[in-house]
C-alpha positions in Angstrom: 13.8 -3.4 5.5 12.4 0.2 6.3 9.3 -1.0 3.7 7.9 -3.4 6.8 7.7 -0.6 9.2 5.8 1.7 7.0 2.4 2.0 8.1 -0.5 1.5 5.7 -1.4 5.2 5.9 1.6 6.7 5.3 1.6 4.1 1.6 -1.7 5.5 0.7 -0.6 8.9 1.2 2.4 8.0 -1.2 0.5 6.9 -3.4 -1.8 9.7 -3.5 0.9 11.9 -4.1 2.4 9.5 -7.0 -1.4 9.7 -8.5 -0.9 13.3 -8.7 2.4 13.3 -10.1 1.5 11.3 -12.9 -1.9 12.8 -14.0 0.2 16.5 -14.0 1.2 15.0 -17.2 4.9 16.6 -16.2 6.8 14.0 -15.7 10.0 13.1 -17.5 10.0 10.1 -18.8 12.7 8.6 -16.4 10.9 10.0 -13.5 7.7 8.4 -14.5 9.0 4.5 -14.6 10.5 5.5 -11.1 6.9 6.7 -9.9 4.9 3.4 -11.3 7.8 1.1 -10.0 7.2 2.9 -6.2 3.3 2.4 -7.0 3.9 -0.6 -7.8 5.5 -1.9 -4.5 3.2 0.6 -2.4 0.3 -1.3 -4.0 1.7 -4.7 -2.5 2.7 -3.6 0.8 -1.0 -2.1 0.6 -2.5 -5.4 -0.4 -0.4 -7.7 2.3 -1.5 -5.6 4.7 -5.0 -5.8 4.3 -4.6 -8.9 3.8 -3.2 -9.9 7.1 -5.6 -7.8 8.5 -8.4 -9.6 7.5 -6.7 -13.0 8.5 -6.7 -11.7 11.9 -9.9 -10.2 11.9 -10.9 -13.8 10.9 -9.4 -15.3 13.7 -10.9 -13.1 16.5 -14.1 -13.4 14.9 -13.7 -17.2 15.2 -12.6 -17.7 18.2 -15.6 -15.2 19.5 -18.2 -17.8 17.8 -16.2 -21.0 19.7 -16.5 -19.2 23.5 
């Protein structure tokens, strides 16, 4: 559950990090299925979050054209 609190920021800078990791070209092999499978989840919370961002972006934007 500690995935939901963590901010949008703080999974771009992991990811950023994981980028780097894998283009050192140093990674075991192991290692490197861990690193795409934490990319991989970073990526989502990413994506759900700008998506509910924009949803509510929407809605204030929507209810500014109603008033």
């Amino acid at each position: 559950m500690a995935e939901k609190k963590e901010s949008y920021n703080k999974a771009i800078e992991k990811l950023r990090g994981i980028i780097q990791d894998i283009e050192s070209g140093e990674l075991d092999v192991d290692v490197l299925s861990e690193k795409v499978k934490e990319a991989s989840r970073l990526i989502k919370l990413c994506r759900e979050k700008l998506f509910k961002a924009d949803e509510e972006v929407k809605k204030i934007l929507d209810t500014l054209d109603q008033a």
